[in-house]
N, C-alpha and C positions, 0 to 999 in steps of 0.2 A: 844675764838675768833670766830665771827661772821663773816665771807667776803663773798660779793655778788659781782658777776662781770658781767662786761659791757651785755648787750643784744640789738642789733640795727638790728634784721634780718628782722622787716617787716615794709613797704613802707607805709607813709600817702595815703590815697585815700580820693582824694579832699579838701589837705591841711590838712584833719584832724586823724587821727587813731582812729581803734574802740577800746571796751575794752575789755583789757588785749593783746592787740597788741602794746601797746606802749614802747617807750626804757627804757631802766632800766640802770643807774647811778651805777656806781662799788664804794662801801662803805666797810667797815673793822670796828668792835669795837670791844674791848676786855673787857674779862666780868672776875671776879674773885669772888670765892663763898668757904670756910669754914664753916670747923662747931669743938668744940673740947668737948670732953667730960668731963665736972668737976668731975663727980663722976657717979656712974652705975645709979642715975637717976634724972641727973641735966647737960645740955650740953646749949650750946651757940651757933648760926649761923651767920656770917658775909657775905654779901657780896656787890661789887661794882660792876654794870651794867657802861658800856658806859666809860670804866675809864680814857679815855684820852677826853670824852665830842666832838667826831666827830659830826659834822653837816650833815646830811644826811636825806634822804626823801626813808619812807620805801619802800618796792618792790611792794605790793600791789595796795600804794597810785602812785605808777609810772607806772604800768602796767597799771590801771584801766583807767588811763587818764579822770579825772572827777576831775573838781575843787572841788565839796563839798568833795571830797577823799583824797586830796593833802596835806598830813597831815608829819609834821616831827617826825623822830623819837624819843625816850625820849634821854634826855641829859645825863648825869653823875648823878646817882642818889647810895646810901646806905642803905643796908636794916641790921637791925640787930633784933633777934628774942632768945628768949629763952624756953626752951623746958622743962617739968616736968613730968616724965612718974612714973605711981604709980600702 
């Protein structure tokens, strides 16, 4: 589990905020990752990022306050991977 929370401590100046002064949005994802061993040198890795696929805008791209920055997090995404050690 991932949770970031709220940050609104500092004041636009001049309508605008500098960067890395800007507010930050409170977001939550839950991430699940395995792995299991088939035999002493053949194993398998699963996992699910984002598993409930929240919408959300990372910390960085919201501190930064910069449209070219303003980028959303990844969605729900699966990785599976297999390992041969010899």
């Amino acid at each position: 589990m991932l949770n970031a929370g709220n940050r609104k401590r500092f004041e636009p100046v001049n309508g605008k905020y500098s960067c890395g002064t800007g507010p930050i949005n409170s977001f939550t994802t839950f991430n699940f990752y395995t792995s299991y061993a088939l035999n002493n040198t053949n194993s398998i890795k699963i996992g699910v990022e984002n598993i409930f696929n929240a919408d959300y805008y990372t910390i960085p791209s919201q501190w930064q306050v910069d449209n070219l920055a303003y980028v959303k997090g990844n969605g729900a995404r699966a990785t599976v991977s297999y390992q041969l050690s010899f």
